[in-house]
C-alpha positions as CSV (number, residue, x, y, z in Angstrom):
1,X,70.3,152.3,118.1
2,X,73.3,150.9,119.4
3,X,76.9,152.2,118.8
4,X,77.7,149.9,115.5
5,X,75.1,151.7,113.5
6,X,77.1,155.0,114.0
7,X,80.0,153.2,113.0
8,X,78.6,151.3,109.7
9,X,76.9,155.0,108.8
10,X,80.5,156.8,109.2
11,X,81.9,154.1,107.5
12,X,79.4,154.4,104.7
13,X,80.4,158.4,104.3
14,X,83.7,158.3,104.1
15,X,83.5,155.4,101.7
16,X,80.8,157.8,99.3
17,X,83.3,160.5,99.8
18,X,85.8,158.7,98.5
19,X,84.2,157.4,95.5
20,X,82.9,160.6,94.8
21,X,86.4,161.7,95.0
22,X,87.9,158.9,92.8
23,X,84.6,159.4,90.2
24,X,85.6,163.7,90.2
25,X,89.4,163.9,89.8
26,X,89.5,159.8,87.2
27,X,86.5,160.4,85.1
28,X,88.2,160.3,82.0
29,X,90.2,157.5,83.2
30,X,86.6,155.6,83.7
31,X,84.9,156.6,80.6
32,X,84.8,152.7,80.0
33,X,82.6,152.5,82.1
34,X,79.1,152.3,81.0
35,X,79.9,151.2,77.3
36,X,80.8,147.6,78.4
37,X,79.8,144.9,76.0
38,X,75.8,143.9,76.8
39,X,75.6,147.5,78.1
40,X,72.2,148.3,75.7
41,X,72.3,152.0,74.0
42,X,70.2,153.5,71.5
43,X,70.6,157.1,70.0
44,X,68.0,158.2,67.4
45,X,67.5,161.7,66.3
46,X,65.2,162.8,69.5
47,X,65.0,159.6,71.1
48,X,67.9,158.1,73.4
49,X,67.5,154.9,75.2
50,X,71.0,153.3,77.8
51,X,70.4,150.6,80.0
52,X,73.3,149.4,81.7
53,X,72.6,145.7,81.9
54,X,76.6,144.3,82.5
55,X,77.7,147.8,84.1
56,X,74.9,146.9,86.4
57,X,75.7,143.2,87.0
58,X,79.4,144.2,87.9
59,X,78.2,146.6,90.3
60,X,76.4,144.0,91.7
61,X,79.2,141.5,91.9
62,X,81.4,143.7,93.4
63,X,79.1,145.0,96.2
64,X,77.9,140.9,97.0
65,X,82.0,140.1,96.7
66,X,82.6,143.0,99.7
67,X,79.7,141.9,101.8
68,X,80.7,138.6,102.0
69,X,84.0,139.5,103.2
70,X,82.8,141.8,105.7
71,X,81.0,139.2,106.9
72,X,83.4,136.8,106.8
73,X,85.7,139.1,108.8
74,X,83.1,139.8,111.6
């Protein structure tokens, strides 16, 4: 293992830490989140069925958008 992976795995920590951070002290801020339009939810009586199909697909969008400029910065 060479000295970079010690750096991307720090990295990678203090960026959970902060999101855990900003998901713990802004959750009602980002109650939105999860209910987005295309986001599929059912509720019956003892039956409840979320899949997150656009929460999801921004997630992904976001994460490809930082990896390309990471990349694009090394």
């Amino acid at each position: 293992m060479s000295s970079n992976t010690g750096k991307w795995l720090m990295a990678l920590g203090i960026a959970l830490v902060l999101l855990g951070v900003l998901i713990y002290f802004f959750h009602e801020k980002l109650s939105w989140f999860g209910r987005l339009p295309g986001d599929i939810r059912i509720e019956k009586e003892n039956f409840r069925f979320y899949f997150p199909i656009t929460s999801m697909l921004l997630i992904s969008g976001l994460i490809n958008l930082i990896l390309y400029l990471i990349r694009k910065l090394n």
